[in-house]
C-alpha positions in Angstrom: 39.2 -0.3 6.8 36.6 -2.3 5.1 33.1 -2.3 6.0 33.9 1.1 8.0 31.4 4.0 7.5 31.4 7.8 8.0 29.1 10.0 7.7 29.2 14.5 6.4 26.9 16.8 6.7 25.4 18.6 3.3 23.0 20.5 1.9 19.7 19.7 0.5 20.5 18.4 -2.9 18.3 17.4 -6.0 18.1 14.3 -7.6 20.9 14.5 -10.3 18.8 13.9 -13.5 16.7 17.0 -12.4 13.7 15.3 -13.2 11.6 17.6 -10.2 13.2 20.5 -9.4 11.5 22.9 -7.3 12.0 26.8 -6.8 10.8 29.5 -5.0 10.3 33.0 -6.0 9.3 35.4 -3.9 5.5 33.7 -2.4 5.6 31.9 -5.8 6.1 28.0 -6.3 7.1 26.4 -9.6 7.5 22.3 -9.7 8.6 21.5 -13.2 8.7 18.3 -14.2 11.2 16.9 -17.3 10.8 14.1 -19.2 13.7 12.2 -21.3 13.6 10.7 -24.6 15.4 7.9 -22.9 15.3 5.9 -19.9 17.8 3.1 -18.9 16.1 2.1 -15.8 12.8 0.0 -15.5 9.8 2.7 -13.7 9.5 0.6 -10.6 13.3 2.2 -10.1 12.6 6.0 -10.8 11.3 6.7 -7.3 12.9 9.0 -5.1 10.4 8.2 -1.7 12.4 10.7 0.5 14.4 13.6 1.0 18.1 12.7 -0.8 16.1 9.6 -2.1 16.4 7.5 1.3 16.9 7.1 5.3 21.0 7.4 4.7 20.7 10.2 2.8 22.4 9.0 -0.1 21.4 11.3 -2.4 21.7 8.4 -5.6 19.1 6.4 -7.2 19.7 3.5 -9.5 17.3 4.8 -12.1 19.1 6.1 -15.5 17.4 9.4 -16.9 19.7 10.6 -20.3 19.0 13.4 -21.9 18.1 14.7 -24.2 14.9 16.3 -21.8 11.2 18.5 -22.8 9.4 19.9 -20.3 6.1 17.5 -19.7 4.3 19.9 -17.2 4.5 22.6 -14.3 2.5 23.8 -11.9 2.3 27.3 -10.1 1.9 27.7 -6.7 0.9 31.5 -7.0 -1.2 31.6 -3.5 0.6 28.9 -1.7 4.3 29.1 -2.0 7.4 26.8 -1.8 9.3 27.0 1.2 13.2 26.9 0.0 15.2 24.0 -0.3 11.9 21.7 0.3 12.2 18.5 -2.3 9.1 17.1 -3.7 9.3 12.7 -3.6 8.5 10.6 -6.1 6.7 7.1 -5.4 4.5 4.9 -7.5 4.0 7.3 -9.6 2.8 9.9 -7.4 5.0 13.6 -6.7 4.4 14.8 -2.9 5.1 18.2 -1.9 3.5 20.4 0.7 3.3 24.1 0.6 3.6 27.1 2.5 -0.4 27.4 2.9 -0.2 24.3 4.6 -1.6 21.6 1.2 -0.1 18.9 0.7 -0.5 18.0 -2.9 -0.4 14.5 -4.4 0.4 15.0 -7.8 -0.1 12.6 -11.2 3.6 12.5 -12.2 2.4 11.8 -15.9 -0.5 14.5 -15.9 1.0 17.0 -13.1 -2.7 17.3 -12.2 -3.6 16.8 -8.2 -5.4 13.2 -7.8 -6.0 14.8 -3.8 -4.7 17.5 -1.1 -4.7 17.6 2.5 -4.7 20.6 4.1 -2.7 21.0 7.7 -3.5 23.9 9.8 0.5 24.9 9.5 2.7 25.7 6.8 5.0 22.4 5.7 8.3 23.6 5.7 10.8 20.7 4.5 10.3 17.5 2.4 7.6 14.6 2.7 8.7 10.8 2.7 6.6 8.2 1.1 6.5 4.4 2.1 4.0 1.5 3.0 1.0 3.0 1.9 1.4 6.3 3.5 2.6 9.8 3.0 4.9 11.3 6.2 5.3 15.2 6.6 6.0 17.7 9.5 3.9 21.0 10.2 4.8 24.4 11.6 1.8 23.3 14.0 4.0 21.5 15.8 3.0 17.9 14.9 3.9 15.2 12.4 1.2 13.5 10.3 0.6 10.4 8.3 -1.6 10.6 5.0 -3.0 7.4 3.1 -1.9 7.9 -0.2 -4.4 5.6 -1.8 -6.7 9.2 -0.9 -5.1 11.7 0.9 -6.9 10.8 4.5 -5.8 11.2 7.7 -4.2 8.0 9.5 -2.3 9.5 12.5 -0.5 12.6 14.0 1.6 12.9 16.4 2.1 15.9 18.6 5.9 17.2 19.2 6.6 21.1 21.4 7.7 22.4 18.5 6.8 23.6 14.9 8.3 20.7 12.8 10.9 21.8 10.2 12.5 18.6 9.3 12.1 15.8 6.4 11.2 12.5 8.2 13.7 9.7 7.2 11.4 5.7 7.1 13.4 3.0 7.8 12.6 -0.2 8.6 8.8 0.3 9.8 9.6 3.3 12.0 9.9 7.4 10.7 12.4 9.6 12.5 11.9 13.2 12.4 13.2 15.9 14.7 11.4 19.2 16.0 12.2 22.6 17.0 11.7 21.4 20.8 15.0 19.7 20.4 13.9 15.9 20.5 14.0 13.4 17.6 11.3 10.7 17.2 10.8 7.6 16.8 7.5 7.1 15.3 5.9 3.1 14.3 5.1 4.4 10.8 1.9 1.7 10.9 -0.3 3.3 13.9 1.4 6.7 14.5 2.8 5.1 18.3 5.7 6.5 19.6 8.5 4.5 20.1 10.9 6.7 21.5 12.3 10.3 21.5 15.5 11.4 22.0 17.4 15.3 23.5 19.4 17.3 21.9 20.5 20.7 23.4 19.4 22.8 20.6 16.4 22.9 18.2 16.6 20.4 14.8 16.2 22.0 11.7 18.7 19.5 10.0 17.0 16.4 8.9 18.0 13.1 10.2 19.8 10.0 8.9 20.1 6.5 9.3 23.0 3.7 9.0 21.0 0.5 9.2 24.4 -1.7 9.7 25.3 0.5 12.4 21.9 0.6 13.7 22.0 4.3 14.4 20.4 7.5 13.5 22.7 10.8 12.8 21.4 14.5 13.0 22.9 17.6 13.8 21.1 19.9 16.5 21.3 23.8 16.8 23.6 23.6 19.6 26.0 22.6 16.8 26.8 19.2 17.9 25.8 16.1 15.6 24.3 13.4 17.6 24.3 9.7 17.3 21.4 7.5 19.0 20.6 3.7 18.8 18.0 3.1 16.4 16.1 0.7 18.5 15.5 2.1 21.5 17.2 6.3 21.0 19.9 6.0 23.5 22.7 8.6 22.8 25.7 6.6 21.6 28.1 9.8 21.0 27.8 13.9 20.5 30.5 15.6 18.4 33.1 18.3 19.5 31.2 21.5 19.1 31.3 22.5 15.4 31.7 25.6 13.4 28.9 28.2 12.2 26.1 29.5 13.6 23.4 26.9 12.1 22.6 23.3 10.9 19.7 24.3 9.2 19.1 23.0 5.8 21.3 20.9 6.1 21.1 17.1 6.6 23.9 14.2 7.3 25.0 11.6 4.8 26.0 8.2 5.7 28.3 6.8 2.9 31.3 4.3 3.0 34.8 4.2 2.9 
């Protein structure tokens, strides 16, 4: 049926022209960063601002990279760490990822050198998202913060019951992320103000996605139920039957069409 939509639920994937892969080994980190002799895309394209490049989950960028690729820098995280399956983002020109020692590093994409860190008082355990100006990322503190990312400063938090192991998804102005208390929130991504939050019956360690023509917000919950709320105001539209496995985690939904 045209214009109908469904959504699946996958794994943490990389961006397919592996430009920033990340790995970790044992309480090392490695980011690796590739460059290609060729690119068929114009730069203001070669972002990718979230975890599976955006809110949907999409996992595809319109930015060409062909190979053939060198190696233009790496870093070691030797004292830090990389938690696994954590993607670093991409956006004007800028590579976030946050560690296990709790730094955030905004990195030169060209250089791979730091131009600041932030350091939380919790390990960051899944992906940042980057948009408007700011730099989003959930804690093992239990709260979700907002950096500038002309510097690295603090602009908000916001507290949640939970440690935070989830990649916030930015859509329209407001950054949903869910916590181990069970709640997702709805967060004005401008002045840190919570708009809503809505229950699940289990904690979220699966990252959340958005249809924007649907106007909803997908995640799956421990309880192993995926859950659909209204992306204005987080009322449940629908919960799935009861799925099978043991976890969600790590995993994240994808909206895509028919």
């Amino acid at each position: 049926m045209p214009g109908r939509q469904r959504i699946r639920l996958e794994a943490p994937v990389l961006p397919s022209s592996g430009t920033f892969c990340p790995r970790r080994i044992g309480t090392w980190g490695i980011l690796i960063a590739w460059c290609a002799t060729s690119l068929a895309a114009e730069p203001d394209n070669a972002t990718w601002p979230m975890l599976a490049h955006d809110a949907a989950r999409s996992g595809a960028t319109a930015a060409e990279i062909r190979p053939p690729f060198a190696r233009q820098w790496y870093r070691l995280f030797p004292d830090e760490g990389l938690m696994s399956g954590v993607q670093p983002v991409v956006a004007d020109g800028c590579v976030y990822v946050g560690t296990l020692a709790g730094v955030v590093h905004a990195i030169d994409a060209e250089t791979g050198r730091d131009r600041w860190t932030f350091r939380a008082p919790g390990a960051v355990l899944h992906a940042c998202a980057a948009d408007g100006g700011k730099v989003f990322f959930g804690c093992a503190d239990g709260k979700v913060y907002a950096l500038r990312t002309s510097d690295g400063t603090l602009a908000w938090t916001v507290p949640t019951g939970a440690a935070v192991w989830n990649a916030p998804a930015v859509h329209a102005g407001t950054v949903l992320v869910g916590s181990r208390d069970g709640c997702l929130y709805a967060i004005d991504a401008e002045d840190g103000t919570l708009r809503w939050t809505a229950a699940t019956d289990g904690p979220l360690l699966c990252s959340p996605a958005v249809d924007a023509k649907a106007g909803r917000v997908y995640v799956g919950s421990e309880d192993m139920h995926v859950y659909a709320f209204a992306l204005d105001d987080g009322r449940q539209i629908w919960r799935s039957e009861n799925l099978p496995g043991v976890s969600l985690r790590g995993y994240h939904p994808v909206v895509a069409r028919d």
